[in-house]
C-alpha positions in Angstrom: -33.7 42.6 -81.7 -35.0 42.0 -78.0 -37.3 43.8 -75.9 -34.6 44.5 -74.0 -32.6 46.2 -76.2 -35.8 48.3 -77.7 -36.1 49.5 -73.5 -32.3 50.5 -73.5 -32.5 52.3 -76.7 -35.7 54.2 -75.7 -34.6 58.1 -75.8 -35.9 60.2 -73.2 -37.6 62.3 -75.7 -39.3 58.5 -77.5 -36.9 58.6 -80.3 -35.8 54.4 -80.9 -32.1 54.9 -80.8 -31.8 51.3 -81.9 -34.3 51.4 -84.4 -32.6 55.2 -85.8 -29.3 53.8 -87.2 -28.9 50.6 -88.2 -25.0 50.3 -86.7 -26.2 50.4 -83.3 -24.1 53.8 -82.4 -26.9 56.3 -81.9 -27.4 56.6 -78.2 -28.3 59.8 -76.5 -28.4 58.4 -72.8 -24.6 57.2 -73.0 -23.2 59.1 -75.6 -23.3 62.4 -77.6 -24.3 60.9 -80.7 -27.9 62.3 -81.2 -28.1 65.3 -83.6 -29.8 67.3 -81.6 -28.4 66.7 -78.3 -24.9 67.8 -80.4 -26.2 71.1 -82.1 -25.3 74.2 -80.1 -28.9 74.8 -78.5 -28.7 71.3 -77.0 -31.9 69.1 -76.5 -34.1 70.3 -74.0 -35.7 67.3 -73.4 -32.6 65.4 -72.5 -31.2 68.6 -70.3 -34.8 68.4 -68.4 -35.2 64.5 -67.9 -31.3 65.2 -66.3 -31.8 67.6 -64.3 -35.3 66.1 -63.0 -34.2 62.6 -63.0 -36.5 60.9 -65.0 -35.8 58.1 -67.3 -37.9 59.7 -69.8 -40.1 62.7 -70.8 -43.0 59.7 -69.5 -42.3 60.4 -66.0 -42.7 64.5 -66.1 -46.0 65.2 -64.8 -45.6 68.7 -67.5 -45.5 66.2 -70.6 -46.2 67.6 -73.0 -44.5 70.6 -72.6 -44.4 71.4 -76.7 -41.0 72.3 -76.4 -38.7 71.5 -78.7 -38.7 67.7 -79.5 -42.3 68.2 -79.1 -43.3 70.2 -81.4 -45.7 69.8 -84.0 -43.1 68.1 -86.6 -42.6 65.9 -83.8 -45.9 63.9 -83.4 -44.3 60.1 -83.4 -42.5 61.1 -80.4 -44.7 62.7 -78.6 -47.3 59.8 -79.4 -44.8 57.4 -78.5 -43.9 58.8 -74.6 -47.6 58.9 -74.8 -48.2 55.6 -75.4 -45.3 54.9 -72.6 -47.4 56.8 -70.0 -50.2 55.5 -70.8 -49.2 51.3 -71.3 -45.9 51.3 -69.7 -42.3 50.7 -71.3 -42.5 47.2 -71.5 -45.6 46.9 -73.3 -44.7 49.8 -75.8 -41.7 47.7 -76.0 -43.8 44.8 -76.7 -45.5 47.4 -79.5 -42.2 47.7 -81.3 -40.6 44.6 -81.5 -44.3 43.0 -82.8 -44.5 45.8 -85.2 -40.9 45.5 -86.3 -41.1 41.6 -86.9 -44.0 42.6 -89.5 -42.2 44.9 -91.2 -43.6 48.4 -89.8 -40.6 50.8 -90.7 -39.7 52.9 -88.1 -37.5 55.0 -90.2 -36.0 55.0 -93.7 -33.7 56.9 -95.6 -34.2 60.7 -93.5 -36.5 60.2 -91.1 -39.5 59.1 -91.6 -40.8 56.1 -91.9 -44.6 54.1 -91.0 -44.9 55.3 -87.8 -45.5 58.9 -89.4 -48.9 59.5 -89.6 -51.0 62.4 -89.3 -52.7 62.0 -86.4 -51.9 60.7 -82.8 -54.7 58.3 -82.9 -53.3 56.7 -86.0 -49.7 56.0 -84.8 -51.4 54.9 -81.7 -53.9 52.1 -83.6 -50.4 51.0 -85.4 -48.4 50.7 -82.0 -51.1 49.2 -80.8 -52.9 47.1 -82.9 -50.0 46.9 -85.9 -52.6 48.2 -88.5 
């Protein structure tokens, strides 16, 4: 895994598309494979960064909006377009691919995994710091 591929994989909503299945063939920018971009309500915060143009929910000066991916179930994303707003895609990048060479889990079996923490200032110490 590159830092590269980690920026190409980046969801607008945060999710790690590359980092979510293992295969490589969850992708929500190029094709319909995300769960909730399928379901029949959609993903809002795909439908939004579309119709706005923006590469990610990062460049919407209304993030967070708490809809839908951004929910309260949802902290890890919302801390992760956090962390892109605030240190740039590159570096959160950077974050990642650091974090994923040491073994921090993004996600096991379901969907959960280290990054899931209760607070926003945790999963920011682990991007940041990998502790």
């Amino acid at each position: 895994m590159t830092i590269e591929q980690i920026k190409k994989s980046i969801a607008y909503c945060g999710l790690l598309c590359n980092l979510c299945r293992s295969d490589g063939s969850c992708d929500c920018r190029s094709a319909n494979h995300c769960g909730k971009r399928s379901s029949e309500e959609g993903c809002f915060q795909h439908d939004c960064c579309i119709e706005n143009g923006f590469t990610g929910c990062w460049e919407c000066p209304d993030f967070s909006c708490g809809k839908d991916m951004f929910n309260d179930e949802h902290l890890r994303l919302k801390t992760f377009v956090k962390c892109i707003k605030e240190d740039g895609i590159e570096k959160f990048s950077e974050y990642i691919l650091r974090n994923y060479k040491n073994g921090v889990v993004y996600h096991r079996n379901g969907y959960t995994g280290d990054y899931d923490l209760d607070t926003e200032e945790e999963i920011l110490r682990l991007l940041r710091d990998g502790k």
